[in-house]
C-alpha positions as a printed NumPy array, in Angstrom:
array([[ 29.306, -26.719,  23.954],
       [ 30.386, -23.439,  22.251],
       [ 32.145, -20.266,  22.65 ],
       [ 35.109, -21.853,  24.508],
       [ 39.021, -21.101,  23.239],
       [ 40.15 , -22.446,  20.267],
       [ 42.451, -25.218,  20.699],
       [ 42.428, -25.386,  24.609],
       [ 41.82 , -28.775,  26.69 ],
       [ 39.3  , -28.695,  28.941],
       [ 37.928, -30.879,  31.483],
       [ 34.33 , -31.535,  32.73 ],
       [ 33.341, -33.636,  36.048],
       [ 29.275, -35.127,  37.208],
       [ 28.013, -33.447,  39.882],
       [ 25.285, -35.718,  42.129],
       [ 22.246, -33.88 ,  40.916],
       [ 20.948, -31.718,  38.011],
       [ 22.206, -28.076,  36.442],
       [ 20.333, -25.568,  37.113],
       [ 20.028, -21.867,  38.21 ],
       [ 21.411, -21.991,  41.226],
       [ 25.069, -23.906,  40.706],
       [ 25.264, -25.049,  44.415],
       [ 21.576, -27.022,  43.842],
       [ 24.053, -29.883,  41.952],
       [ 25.7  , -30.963,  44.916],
       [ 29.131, -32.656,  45.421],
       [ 31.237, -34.917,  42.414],
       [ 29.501, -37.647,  41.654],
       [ 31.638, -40.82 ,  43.633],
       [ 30.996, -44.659,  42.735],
       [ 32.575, -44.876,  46.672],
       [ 31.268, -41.762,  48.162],
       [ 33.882, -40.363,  50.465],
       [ 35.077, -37.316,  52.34 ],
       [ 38.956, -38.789,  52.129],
       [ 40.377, -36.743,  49.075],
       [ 42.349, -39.839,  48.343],
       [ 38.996, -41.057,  46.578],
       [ 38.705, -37.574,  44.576],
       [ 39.947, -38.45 ,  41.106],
       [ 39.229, -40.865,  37.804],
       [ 39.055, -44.185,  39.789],
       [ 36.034, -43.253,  41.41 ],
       [ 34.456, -40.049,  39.84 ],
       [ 33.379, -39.557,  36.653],
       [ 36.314, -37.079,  34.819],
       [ 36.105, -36.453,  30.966],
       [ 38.04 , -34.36 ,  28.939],
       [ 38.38 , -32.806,  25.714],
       [ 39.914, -29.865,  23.228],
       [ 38.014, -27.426,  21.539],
       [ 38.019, -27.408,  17.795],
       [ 39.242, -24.634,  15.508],
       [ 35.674, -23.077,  16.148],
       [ 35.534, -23.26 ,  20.05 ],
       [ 33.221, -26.421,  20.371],
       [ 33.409, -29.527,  21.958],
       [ 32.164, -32.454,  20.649],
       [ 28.27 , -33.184,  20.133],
       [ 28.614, -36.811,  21.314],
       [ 31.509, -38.333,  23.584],
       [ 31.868, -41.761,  24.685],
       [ 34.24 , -43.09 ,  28.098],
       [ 34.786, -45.914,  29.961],
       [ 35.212, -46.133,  33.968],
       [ 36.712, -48.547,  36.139],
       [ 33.689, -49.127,  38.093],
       [ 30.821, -49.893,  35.059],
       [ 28.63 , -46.479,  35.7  ],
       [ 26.332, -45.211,  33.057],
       [ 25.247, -41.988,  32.763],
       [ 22.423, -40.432,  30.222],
       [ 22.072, -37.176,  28.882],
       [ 18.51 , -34.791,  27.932]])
């Protein structure tokens, strides 16, 4: 990712389905436990990552994270 601030923490969440065009095609947060009870809206059972832009406004080409609940996600 580019053209974000310098310096500023950011955080990113999975949504259930793909990107595309039309934002509302990706559906809710992705939920080990899916729920409608916002106490299961959070790191224990979504998949939260965050980061800081470097001195040029990027993020990271290649980030790694661990959940409780042994997901694995892959990226194209």
């Amino acid at each position: 990712m580019t053209g974000m601030k310098p310096g500023h923490a950011y955080g990113v969440h999975v949504h259930r389905e793909p990107c595309g065009a039309d934002p509302e095609a990706a559906g809710g947060h992705y939920q080990h436990r899916p729920s409608g009870d916002p106490h299961h809206v959070g790191p224990h059972n979504e998949v939260w990552l965050s980061f800081t832009a470097d001195r040029q406004g990027a993020g990271a080409r290649v980030a790694r994270f661990t959940v409780p609940f042994g997901w694995v996600a892959a990226s194209g």
